[in-house]
C-alpha positions in Angstrom: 144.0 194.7 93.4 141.1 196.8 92.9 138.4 197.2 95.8 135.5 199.2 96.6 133.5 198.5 99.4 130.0 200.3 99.5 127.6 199.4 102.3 125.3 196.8 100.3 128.6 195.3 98.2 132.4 195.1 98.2 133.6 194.1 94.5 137.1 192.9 94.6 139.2 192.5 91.4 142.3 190.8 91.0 143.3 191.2 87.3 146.8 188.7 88.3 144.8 186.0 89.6 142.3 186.5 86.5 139.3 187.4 89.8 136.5 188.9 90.8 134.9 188.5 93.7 131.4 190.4 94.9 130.0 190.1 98.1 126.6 191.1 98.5 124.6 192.3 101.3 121.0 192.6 102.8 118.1 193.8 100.8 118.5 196.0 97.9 116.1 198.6 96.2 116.3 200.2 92.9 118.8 203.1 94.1 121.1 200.3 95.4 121.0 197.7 91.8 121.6 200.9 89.8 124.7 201.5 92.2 125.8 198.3 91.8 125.6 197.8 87.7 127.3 201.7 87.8 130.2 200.2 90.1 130.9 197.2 88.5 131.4 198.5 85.0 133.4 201.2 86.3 135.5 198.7 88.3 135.9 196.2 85.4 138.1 198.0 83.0 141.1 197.2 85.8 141.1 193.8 84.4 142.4 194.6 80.8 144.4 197.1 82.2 145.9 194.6 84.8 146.1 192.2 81.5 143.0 189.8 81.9 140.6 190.6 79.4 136.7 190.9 80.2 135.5 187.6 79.7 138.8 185.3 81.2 138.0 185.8 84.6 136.1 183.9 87.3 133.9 185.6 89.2 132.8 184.7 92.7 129.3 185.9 94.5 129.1 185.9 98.0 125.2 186.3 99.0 125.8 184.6 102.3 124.4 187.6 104.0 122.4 188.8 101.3 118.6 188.9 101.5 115.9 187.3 99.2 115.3 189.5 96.6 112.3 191.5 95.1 111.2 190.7 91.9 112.6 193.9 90.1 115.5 193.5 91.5 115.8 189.7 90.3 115.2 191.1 87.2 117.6 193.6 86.8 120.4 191.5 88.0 119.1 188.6 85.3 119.9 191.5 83.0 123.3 191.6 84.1 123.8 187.9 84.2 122.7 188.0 80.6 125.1 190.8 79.8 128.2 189.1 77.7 130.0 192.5 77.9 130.2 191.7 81.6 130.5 188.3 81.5 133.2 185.6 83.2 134.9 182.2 82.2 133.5 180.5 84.7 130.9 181.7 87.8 130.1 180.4 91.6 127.5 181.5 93.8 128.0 181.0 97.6 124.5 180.7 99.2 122.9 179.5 102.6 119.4 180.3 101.8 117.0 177.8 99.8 115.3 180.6 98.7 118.3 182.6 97.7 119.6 179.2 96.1 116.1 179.0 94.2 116.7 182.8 93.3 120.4 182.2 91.6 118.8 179.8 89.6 116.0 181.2 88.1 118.1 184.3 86.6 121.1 182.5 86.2 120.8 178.9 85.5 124.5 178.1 84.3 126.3 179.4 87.7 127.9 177.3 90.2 126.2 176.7 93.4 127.6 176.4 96.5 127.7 176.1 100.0 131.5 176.1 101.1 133.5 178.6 99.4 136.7 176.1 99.9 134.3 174.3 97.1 133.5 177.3 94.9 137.1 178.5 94.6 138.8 174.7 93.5 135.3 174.6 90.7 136.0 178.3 89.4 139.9 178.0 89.1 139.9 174.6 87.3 140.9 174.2 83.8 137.8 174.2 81.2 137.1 170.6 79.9 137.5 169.3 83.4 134.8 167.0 84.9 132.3 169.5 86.8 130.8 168.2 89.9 127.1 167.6 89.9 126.7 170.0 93.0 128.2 172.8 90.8 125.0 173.1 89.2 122.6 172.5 91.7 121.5 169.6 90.5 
């Protein structure tokens, strides 16, 4: 397993278990999302080199202790979000913020939502063509 914990994120990546997991931390400036898109894509290449290619994972957000957001830094993380060369099978967002919740949706309207990660981890590690609960998607 691959880790690197910085004091705004810890990204973890399992490429055996086909995971990623970020959890994210307070309130981030533009210093701090450019660290974080720099670390990620660094980190990343461990998964084909584990034998999971970009793309087959699931990726899980923690942003239980992470902050709402500026709009420049919602933004810039929408960019990532949008970013297929960085992009995951299926992804969950653990939240405990309504505005945080509200945030997750607006730049990335097809991830899971969640409250319990217990939840989160049965959604992203179920085969695809599987019946999605409602909750997954906010809704």
């Amino acid at each position: 397993m691959t880790q690197l914990n910085d004091p705004a994120f810890t990204i973890r990546i399992s490429p055996a278990r086909k995971f990623v997991e970020i959890i994210m931390f307070g309130h981030w400036d533009a210093a701090t999302m450019r660290r974080f898109d720099s670390e990620l894509r660094r980190l990343l290449p461990a998964l084909p080199a584990g034998g999971c290619r970009i793309g087959d994972q699931s990726t899980l957000f923690d942003t239980t202790d992470y902050a709402v957001q500026s709009q420049d830094v919602l933004e810039q993380l929408g960019g990532m979000a949008a970013d297929k060369s960085i992009g995951s099978r299926r992804i969950a967002v653990l939240v405990s913020k309504t505005l945080t919740k509200l945030q997750v949706r607006r730049i990335a309207p097809d991830y899971g939502l969640f409250c319990e990660r217990d939840e989160a981890m049965r959604w992203l590690f179920e085969p695809d063509g599987l019946r999605v609960c409602a909750d997954a998607h906010g809704r």
